[in-house]
C-alpha positions in Angstrom: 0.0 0.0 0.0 1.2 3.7 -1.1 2.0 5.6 2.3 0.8 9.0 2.6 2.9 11.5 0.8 4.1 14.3 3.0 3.4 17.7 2.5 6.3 19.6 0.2 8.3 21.7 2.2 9.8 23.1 -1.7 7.3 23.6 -3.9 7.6 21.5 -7.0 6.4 24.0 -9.7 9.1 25.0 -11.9 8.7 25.8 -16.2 5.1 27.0 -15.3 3.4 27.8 -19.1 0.4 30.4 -18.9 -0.6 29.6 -22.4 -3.5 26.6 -22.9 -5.3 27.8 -19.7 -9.0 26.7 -20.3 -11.8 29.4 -19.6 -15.6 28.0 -20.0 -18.5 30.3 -19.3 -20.5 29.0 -16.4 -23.8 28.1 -18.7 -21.4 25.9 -21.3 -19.2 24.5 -18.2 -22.5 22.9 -16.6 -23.8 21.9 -20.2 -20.6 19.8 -21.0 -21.1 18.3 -16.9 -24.5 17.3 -17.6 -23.7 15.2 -21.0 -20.4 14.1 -19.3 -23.1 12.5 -16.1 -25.1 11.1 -18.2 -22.9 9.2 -19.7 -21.6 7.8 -16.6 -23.8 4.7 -16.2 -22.5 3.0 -19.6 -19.4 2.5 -18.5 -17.7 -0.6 -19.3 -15.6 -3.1 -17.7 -16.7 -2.2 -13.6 -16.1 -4.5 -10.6 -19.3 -5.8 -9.8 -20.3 -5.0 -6.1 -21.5 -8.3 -4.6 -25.2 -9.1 -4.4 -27.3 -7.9 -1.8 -24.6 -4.4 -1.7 -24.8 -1.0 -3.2 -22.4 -0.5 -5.4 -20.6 3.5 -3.7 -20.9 6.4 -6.7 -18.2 8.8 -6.0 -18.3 12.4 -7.2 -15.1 13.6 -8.7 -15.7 17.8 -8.4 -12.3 19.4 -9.6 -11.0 21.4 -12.6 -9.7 20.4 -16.0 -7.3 18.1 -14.3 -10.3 16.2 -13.3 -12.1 16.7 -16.9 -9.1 15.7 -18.4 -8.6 19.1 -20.4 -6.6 18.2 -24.1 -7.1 14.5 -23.7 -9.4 11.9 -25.2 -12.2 10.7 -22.4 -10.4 7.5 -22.0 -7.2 8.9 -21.2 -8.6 11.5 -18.6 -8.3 11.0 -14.7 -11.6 10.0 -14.5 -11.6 6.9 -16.7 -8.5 5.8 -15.5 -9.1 6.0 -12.4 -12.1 3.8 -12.9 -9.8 1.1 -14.6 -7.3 1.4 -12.1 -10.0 0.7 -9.5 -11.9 -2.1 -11.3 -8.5 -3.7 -11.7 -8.4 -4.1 -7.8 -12.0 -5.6 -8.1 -13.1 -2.2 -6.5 -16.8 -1.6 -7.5 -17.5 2.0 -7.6 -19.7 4.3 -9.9 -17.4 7.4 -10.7 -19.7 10.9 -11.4 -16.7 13.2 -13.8 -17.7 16.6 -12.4 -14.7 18.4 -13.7 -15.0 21.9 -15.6 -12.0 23.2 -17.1 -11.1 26.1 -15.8 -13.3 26.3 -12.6 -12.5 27.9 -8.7 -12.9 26.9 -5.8 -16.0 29.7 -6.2 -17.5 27.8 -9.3 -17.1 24.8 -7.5 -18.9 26.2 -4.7 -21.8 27.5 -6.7 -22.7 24.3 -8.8 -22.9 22.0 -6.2 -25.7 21.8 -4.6 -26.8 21.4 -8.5 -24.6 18.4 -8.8 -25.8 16.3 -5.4 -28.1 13.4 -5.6 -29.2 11.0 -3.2 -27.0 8.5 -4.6 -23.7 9.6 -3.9 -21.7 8.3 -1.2 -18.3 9.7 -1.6 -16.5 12.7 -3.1 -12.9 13.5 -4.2 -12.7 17.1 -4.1 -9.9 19.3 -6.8 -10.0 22.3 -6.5 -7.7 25.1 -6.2 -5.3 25.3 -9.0 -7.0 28.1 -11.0 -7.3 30.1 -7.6 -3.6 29.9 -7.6 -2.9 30.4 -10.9 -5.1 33.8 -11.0 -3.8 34.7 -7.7 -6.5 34.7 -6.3 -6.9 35.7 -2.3 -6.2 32.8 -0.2 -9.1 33.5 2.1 -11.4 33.6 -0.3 -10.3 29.8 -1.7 -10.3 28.4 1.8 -13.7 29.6 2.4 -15.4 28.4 -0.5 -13.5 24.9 0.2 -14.4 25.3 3.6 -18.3 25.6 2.3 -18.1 22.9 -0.1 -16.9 20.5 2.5 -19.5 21.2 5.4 -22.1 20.8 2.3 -20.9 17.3 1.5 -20.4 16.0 5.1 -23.5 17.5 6.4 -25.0 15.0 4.1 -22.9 12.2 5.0 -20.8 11.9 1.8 -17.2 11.1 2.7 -14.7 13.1 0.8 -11.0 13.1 0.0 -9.6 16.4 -0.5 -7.1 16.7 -2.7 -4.3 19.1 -1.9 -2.6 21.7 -4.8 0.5 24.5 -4.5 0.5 27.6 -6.1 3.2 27.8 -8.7 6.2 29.9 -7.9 5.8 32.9 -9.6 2.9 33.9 -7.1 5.8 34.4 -4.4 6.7 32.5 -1.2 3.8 34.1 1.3 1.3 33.4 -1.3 2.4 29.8 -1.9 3.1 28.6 2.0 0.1 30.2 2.8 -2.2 28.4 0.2 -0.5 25.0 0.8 -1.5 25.5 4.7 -5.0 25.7 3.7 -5.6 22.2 2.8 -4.3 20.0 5.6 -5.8 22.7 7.8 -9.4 22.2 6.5 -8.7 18.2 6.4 -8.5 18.6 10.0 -11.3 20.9 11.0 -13.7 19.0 8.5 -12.2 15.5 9.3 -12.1 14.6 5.8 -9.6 12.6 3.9 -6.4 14.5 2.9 -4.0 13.7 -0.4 -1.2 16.6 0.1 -0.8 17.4 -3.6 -2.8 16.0 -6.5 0.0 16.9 -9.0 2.7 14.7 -7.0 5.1 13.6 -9.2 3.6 15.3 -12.4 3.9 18.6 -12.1 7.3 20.5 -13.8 8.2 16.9 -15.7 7.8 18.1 -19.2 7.5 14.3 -19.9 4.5 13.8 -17.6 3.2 17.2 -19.2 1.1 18.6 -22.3 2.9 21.5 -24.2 1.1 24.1 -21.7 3.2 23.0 -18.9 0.4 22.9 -16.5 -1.9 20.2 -18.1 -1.0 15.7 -17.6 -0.4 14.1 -20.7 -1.8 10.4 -20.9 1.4 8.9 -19.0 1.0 11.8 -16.1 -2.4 11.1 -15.9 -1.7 7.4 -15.3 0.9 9.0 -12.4 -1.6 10.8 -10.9 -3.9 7.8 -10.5 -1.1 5.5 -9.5 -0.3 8.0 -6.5 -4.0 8.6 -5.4 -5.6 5.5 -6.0 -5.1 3.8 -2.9 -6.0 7.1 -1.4 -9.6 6.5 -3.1 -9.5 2.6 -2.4 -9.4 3.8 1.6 -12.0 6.1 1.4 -14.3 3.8 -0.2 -13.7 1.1 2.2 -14.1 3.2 5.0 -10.5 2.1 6.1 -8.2 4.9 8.0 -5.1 6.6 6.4 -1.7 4.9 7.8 
């Protein structure tokens, strides 16, 4: 099993590219979502959930990182996180609620839009395009802070996935949007994964031309890293 990965004390980020960033309007953004959830209950290949059980459907809310911006579907995070998962006879339904280009504000206002009664469980990314736009930290830990009493108050458990601001946005800035994270994993008593880039971000090879978007392989990083992260969660099971 993958032990927790500690929280950078040096952030990562370096060869940060501004050019690619995805904008959608908020009207397109939750068009493209509701297609992308429909199309959730076709998917092939799951672990069956044995009989008698519900089978957990897990909410992924995040940014393009999550929609798997510049990719084909099956090479997003989504859908290979599902393999990865179905590979470890995991049986999980997998909502993609990922908007390119979304805060931790956008991800605020379309949730209560995006909760059913059927979902169980929640990985939560978002953050990035708070730090990329600079963005007061306040104002992201808040909205997180909001979008996790939402989901808790109705019993969903959530991993929250941690990001860094890239370098550029200055020491202060970056140590104190890393704190936010663990800090709100604690008051919430939510799942924490430090940093949903580990091991991607700044490897050109992991990396689409941008700089700031996976390619397939970093995509496959991602999910290798987080994974068991998810596999916890689902099973209820405490972190190491």
């Amino acid at each position: 099993m993958r032990k927790r990965t500690p929280l950078h004390t040096t952030n990562p980020w370096r060869r940060i590219s501004r050019t690619g960033r995805a904008a959608i309007a908020a009207w397109l953004g939750s068009l493209m979502l509701a297609l992308a959830l429909m199309g959730t209950a076709e998917a092939a290949d799951k672990a069956e959930a044995p009989a008698g059980t519900q089978v957990p459907v897990l909410l992924a809310l995040g940014t393009s990182l999550t929609a798997g911006y510049g990719l084909p579907a099956e090479d997003g995070f989504v859908a290979a996180l599902d393999r990865r998962l179905a590979e470890r006879g995991v049986a999980v339904r997998i909502l993609d609620a990922g908007v390119s280009g979304d805060t931790t504000a956008g991800g605020r206002a379309r949730l209560d839009w995006l909760l059913t009664g059927e979902i169980t469980h929640a990985i939560v990314e978002l953050g990035s395009n708070d730090a990329l736009r600079g963005l007061p930290v306040a104002e992201a830990e808040a909205n997180l802070a909001a979008i996790l009493e939402t989901l808790t108050g109705r019993g969903i458990k959530v991993l929250l996935a941690g990001m860094l601001a890239p370098p550029n946005m200055g020491a202060d800035y970056a140590e104190a949007f890393a704190a936010i994270y663990p800090r709100l994993a604690e008051r919430h008593g939510v799942a924490l994964y430090p940093f949903f880039l580990e091991g991607v971000a700044a490897e050109p090879a992991l990396n689409q031309a941008d700089g700031i978007h996976p390619n397939a392989q970093g995509v496959e990083v991602i999910v290798e890293g987080i994974a068991p992260h998810v596999e916890r969660l689902l099973a209820g099971t405490p972190a190491p």
